[in-house]
TIVEXKOL-460891 format. One line per 5 residues: number of its first residue (from 1); for each residue z, x, y of N, C-alpha, C, O. Coordinates in nm, 3 decimals. Each point is the difference from the previous one (the first is absolute). Example, Ala and Ser with C-alpha at 12.3 -4.5 7.8 and 13.67 -1.06 7.14 Angstrom:
<rs>
1> 0.780 1.319 -0.569 0.000 -0.089 0.119 0.000 0.090 0.120 0.066 0.104 -0.002 ~ -0.138 -0.139 0.107 0.006 0.082 0.119 0.073 -0.077 0.109 0.017 0.051 0.111 $
</rs>
This chain:
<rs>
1> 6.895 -10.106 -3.829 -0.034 0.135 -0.039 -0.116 0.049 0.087 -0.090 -0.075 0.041 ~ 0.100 0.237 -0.009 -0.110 -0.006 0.090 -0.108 0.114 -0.044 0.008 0.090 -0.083 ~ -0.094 -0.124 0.158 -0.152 0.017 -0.088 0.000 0.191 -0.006 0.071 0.070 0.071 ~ -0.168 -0.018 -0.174 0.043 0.164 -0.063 -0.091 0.026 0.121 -0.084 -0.074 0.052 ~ 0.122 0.193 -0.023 -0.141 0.016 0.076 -0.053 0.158 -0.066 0.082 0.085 -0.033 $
6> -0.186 -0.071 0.024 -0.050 0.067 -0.075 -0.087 0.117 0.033 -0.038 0.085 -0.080 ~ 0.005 -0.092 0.236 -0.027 0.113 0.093 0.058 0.074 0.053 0.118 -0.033 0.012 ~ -0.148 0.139 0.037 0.089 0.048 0.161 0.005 -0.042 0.076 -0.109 -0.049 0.029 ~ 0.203 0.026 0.060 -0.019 -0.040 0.133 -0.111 0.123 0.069 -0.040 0.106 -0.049 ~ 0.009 -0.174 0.190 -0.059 0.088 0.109 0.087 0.140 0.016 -0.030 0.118 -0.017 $
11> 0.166 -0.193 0.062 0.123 0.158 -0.032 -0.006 0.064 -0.069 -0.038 0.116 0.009 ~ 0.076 -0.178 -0.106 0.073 0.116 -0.161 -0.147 0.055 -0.015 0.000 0.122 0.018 ~ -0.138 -0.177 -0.048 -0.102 0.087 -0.012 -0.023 0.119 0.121 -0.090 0.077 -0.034 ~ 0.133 -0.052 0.132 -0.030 0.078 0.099 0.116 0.042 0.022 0.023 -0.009 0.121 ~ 0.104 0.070 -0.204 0.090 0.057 0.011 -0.050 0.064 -0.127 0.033 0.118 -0.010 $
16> -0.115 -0.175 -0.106 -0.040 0.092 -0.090 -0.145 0.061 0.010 -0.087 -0.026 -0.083 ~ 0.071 0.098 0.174 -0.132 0.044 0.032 0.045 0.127 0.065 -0.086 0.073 0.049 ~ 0.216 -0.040 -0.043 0.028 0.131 0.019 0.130 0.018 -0.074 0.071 -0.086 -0.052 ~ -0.054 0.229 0.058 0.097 0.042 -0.078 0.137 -0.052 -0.007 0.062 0.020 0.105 ~ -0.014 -0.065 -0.174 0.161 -0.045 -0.016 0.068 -0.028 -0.157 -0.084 -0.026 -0.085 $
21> 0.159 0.027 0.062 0.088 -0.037 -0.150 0.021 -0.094 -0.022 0.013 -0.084 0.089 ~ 0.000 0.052 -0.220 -0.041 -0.089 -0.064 0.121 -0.010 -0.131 0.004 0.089 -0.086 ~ 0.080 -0.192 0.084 0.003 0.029 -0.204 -0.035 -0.074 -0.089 0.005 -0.120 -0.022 ~ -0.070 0.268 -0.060 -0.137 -0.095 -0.117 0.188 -0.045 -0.128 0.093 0.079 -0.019 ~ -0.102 -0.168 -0.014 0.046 -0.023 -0.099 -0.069 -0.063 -0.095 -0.087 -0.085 0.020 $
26> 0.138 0.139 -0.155 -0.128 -0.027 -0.149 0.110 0.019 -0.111 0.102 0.063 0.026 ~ -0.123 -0.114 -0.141 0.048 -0.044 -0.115 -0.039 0.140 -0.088 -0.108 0.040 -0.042 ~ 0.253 0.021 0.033 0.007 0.115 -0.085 -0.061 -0.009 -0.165 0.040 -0.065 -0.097 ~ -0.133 0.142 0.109 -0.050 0.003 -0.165 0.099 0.016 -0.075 -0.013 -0.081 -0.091 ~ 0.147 0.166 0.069 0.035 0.028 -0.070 0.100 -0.115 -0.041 0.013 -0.069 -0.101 $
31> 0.057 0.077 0.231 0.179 -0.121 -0.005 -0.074 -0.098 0.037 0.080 -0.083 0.044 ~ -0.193 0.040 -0.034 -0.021 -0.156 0.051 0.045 -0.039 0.105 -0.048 -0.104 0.044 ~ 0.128 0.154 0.014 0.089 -0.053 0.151 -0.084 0.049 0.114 -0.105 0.062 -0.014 ~ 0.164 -0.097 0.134 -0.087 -0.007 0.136 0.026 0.133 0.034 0.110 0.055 -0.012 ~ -0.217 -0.003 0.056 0.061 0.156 0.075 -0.072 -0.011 0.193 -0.084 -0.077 0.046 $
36> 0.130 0.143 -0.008 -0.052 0.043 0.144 0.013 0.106 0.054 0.092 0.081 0.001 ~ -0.221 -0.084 0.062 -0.016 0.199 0.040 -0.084 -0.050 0.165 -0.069 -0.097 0.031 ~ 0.112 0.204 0.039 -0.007 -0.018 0.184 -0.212 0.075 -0.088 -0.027 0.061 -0.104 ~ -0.056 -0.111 0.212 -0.128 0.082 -0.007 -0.011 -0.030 0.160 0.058 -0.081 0.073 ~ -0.166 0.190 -0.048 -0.095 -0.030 0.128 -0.130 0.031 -0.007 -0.059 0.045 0.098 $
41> 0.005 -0.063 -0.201 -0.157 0.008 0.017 -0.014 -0.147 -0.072 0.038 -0.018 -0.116 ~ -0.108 -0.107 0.211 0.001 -0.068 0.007 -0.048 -0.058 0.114 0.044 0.038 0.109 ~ -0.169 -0.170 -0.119 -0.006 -0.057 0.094 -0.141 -0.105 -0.051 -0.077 0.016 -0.095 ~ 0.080 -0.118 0.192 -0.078 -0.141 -0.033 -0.165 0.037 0.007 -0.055 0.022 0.108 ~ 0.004 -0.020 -0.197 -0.139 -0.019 0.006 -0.027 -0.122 0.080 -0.046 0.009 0.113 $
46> 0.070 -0.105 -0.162 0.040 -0.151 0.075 0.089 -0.080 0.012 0.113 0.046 -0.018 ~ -0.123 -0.194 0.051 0.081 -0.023 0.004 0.082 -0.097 -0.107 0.095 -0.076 0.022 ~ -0.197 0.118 -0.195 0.050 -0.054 -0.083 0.031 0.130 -0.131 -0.004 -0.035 -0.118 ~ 0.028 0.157 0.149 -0.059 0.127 -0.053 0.081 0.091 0.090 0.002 -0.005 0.123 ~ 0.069 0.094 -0.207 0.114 0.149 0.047 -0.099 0.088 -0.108 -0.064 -0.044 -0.095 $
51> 0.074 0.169 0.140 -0.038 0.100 -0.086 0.082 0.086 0.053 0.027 0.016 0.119 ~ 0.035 0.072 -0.270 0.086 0.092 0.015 -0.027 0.120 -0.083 -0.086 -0.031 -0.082 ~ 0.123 0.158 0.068 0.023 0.096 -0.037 0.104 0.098 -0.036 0.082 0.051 0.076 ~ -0.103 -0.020 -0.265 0.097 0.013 -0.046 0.029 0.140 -0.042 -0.101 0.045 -0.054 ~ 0.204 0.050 0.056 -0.039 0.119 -0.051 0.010 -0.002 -0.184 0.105 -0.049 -0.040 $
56> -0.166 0.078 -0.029 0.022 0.001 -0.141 0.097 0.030 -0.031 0.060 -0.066 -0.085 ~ -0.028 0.130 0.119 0.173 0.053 -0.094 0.099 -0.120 0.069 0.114 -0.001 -0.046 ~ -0.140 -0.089 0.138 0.091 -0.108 0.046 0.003 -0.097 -0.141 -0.099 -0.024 -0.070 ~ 0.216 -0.017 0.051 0.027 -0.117 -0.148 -0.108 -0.113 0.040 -0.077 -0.062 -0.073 ~ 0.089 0.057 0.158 -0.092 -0.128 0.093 -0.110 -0.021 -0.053 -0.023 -0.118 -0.025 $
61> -0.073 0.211 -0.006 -0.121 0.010 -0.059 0.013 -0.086 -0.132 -0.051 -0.109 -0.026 ~ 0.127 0.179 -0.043 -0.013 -0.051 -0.152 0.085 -0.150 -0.013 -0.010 -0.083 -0.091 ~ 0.096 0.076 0.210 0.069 -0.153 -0.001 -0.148 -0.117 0.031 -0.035 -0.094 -0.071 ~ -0.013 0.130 0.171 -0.089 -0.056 0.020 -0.134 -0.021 -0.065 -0.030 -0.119 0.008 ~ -0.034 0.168 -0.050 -0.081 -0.022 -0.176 0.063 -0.017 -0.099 -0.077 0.008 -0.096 $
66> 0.214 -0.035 0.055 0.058 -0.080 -0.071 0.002 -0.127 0.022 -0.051 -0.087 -0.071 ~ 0.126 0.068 0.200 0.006 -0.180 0.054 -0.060 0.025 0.168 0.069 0.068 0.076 ~ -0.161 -0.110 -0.043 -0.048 -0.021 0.152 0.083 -0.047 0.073 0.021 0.043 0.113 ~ 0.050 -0.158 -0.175 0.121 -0.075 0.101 0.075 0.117 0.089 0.087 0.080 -0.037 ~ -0.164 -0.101 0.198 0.113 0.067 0.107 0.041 -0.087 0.119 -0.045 -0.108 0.039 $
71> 0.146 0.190 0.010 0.060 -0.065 0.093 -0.058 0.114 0.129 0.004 0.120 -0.024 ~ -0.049 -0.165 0.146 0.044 0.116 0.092 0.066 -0.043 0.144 -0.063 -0.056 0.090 ~ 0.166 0.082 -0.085 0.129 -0.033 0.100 -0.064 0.080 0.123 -0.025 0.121 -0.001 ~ -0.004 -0.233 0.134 -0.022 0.076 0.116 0.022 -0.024 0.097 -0.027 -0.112 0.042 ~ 0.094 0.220 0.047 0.132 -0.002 0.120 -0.125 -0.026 0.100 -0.087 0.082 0.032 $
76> 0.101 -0.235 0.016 -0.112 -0.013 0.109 0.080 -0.039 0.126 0.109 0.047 0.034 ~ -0.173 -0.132 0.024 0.058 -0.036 0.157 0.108 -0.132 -0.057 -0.015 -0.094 -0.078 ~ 0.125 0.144 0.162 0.125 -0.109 -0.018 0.018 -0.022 -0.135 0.116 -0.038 -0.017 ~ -0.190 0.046 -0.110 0.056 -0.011 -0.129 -0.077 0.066 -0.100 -0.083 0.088 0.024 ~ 0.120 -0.144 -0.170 -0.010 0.150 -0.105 -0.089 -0.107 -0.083 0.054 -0.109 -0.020 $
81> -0.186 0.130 -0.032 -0.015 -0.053 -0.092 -0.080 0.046 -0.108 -0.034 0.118 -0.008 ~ -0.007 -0.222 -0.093 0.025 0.018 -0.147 -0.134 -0.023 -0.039 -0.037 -0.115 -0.024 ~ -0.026 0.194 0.017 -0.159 -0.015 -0.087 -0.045 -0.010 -0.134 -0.044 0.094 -0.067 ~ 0.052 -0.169 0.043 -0.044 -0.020 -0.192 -0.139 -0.009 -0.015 -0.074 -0.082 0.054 ~ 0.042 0.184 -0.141 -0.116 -0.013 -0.063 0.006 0.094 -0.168 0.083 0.058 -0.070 $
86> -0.261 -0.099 0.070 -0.013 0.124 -0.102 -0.096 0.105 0.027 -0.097 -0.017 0.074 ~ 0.128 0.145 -0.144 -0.075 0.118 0.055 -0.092 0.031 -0.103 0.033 -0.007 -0.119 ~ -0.143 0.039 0.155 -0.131 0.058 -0.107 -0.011 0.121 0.068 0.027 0.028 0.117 ~ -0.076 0.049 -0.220 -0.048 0.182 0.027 -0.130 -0.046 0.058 -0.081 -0.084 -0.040 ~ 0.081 0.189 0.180 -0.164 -0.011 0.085 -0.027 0.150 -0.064 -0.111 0.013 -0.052 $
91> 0.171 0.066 0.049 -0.068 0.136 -0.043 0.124 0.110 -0.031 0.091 0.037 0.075 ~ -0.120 -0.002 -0.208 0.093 0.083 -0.089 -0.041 0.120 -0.034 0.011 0.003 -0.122 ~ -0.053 0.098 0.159 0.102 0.087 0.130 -0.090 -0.058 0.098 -0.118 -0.037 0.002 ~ 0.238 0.043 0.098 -0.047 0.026 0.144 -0.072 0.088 0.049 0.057 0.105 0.031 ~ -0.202 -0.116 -0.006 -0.126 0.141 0.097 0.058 -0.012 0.118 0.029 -0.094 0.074 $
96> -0.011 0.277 -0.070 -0.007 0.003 0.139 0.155 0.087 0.059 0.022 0.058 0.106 ~ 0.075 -0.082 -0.238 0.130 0.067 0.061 0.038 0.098 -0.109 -0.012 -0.003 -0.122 ~ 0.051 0.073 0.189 0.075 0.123 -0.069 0.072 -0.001 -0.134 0.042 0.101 -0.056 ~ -0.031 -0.232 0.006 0.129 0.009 -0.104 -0.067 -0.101 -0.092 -0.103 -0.051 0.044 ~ 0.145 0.015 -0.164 0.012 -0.110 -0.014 0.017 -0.130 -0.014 0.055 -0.024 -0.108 $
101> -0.081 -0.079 0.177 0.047 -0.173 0.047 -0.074 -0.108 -0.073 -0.072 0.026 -0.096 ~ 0.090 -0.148 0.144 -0.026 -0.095 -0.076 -0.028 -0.116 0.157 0.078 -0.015 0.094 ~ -0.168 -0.028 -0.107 -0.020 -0.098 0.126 0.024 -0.089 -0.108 -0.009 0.021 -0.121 ~ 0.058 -0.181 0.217 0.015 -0.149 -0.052 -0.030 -0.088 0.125 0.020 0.030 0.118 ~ -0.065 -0.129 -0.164 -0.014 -0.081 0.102 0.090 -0.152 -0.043 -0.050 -0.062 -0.094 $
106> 0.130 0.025 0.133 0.070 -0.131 -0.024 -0.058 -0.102 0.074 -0.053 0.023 0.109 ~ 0.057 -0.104 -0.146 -0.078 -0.114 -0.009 0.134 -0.085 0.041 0.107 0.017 -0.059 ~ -0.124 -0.114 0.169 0.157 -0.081 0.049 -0.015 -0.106 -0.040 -0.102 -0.061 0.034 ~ 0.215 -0.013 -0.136 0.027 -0.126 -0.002 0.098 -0.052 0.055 0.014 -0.120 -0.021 ~ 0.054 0.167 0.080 0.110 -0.067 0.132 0.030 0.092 0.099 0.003 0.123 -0.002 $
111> 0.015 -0.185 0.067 0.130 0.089 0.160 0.114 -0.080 0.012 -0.021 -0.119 0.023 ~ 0.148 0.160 -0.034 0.078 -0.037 0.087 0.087 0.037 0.045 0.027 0.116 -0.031 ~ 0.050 -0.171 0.110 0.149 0.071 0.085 0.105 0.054 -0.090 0.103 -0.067 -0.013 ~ -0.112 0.147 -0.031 0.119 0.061 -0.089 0.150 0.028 0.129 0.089 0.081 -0.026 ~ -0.089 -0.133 0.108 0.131 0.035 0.105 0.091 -0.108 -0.043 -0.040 -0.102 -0.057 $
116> 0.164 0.127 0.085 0.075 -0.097 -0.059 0.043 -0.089 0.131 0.015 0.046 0.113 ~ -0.001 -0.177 -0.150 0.007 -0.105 0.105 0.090 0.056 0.147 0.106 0.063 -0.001 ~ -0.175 -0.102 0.107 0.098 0.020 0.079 -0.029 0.126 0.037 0.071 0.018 0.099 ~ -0.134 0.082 -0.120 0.022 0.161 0.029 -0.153 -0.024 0.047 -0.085 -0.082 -0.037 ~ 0.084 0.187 0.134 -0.147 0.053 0.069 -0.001 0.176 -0.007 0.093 0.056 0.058 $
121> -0.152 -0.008 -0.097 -0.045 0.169 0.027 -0.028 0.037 0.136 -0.086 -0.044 0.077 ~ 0.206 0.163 -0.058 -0.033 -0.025 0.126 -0.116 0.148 0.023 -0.070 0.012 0.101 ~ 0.070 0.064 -0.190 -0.062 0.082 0.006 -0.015 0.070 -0.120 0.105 0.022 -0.059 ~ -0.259 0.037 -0.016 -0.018 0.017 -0.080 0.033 0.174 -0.021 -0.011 0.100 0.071 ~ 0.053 -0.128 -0.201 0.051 0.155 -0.014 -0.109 0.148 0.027 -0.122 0.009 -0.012 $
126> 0.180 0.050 0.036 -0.091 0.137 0.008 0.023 0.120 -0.091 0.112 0.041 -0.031 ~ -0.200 -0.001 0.001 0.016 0.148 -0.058 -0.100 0.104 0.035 -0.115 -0.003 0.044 ~ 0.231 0.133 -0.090 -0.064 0.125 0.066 -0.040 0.067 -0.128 0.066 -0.004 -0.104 ~ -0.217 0.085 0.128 -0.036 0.075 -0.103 0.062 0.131 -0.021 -0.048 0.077 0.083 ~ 0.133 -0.019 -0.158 0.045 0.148 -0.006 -0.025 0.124 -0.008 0.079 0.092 0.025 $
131> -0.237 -0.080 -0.076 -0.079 0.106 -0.041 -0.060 0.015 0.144 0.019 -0.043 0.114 ~ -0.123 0.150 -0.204 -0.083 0.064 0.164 -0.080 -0.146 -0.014 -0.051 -0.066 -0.091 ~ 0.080 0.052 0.287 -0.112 -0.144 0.054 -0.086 0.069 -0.013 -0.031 -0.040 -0.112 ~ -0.075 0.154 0.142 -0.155 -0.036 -0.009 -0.029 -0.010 -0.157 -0.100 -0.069 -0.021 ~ 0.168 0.126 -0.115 -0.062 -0.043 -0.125 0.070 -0.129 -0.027 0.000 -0.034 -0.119 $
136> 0.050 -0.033 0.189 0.040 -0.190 0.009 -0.150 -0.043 0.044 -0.073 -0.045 -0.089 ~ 0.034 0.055 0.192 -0.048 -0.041 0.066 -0.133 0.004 -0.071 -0.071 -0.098 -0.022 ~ 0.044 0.235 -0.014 -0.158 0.047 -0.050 0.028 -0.081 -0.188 -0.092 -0.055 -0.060 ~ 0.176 0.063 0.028 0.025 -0.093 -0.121 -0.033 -0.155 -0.003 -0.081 -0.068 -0.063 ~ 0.173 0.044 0.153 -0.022 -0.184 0.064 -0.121 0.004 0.036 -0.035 -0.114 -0.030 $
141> -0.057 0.165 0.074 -0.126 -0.003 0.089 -0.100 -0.037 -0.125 -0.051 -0.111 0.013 ~ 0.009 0.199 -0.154 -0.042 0.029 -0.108 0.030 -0.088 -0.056 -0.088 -0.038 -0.077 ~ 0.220 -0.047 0.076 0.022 -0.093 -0.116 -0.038 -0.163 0.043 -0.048 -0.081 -0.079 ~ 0.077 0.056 0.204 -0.052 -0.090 0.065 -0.157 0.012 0.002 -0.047 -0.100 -0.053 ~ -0.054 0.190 0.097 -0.161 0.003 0.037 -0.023 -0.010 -0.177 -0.118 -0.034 -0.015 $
146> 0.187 0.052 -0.128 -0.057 -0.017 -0.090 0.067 -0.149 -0.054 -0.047 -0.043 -0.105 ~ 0.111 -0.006 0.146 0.035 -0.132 -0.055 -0.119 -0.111 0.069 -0.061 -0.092 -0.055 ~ 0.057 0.139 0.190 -0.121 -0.075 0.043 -0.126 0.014 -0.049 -0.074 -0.098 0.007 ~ 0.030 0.209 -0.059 -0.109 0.032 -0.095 -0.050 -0.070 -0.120 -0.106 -0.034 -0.051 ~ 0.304 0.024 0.020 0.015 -0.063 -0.179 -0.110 -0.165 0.004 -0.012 -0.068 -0.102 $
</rs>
């Protein structure tokens, strides 16, 4: 059996230090079952520590102060993997952005290769924002400079 590892790598931490997607999956308050939702505000304080940002009206919020247990699935170099931890509230609302959010910081008790044997990524997926880019941009800008705050 081989040993948990419980950090980031050098990679996966410096693929999360800028913007990219992520899926947070968390244990539905209501049905108890697993749910998953794509986010991109997200990224490693270190390299034992993700902090993310949630909008309130996302189920996510209230799944997550129900049960902390998350998963966050991330499309890195050559493969996909699987972050387990638990998440604590750093600051409820979020200072600093327009709306109302919820910062968390998860705390990692494993990494691993969620790719299935035999398969390599050959390239991580992309997505395009649909709205006007400069209120993306001036949004992302605000929500990121206050998570680092948190």
């Amino acid at each position: 059996m081989s040993e948990i590892v419980t950090q980031l790598s050098d990679s996966l931490f410096d693929t999360l230090q800028s913007e990219t997607f992520v899926l947070l999956n968390t244990v539905d308050r209501e049905s108890g079952g697993p749910t998953s939702s794509a986010i991109s505000w997200v990224y490693a304080v270190d390299h034992a520590t993700l902090r993310l940002a949630l909008d309130h009206r996302s189920r996510l919020v209230g799944n997550i102060k129900a049960n902390p247990r998350v998963t966050v699935s991330v499309f890195g170099k050559e493969t996909i993997y699987a972050i387990n931890g638990r998440a604590t509230v750093v600051e409820d609302p979020l200072e600093g952005v327009p709306f109302k959010m919820c910062c968390f910081d998860v705390r990692i008790d494993a990494v691993r290769n969620a790719l299935f044997y035999g398969a390599q990524l050959v390239s991580a997926p992309v997505y395009a924002k649909v709205y006007d880019q400069r209120a993306a941009d001036m949004l992302d800008s605000q929500v990121f400079a206050a998570m680092k705050k948190a």
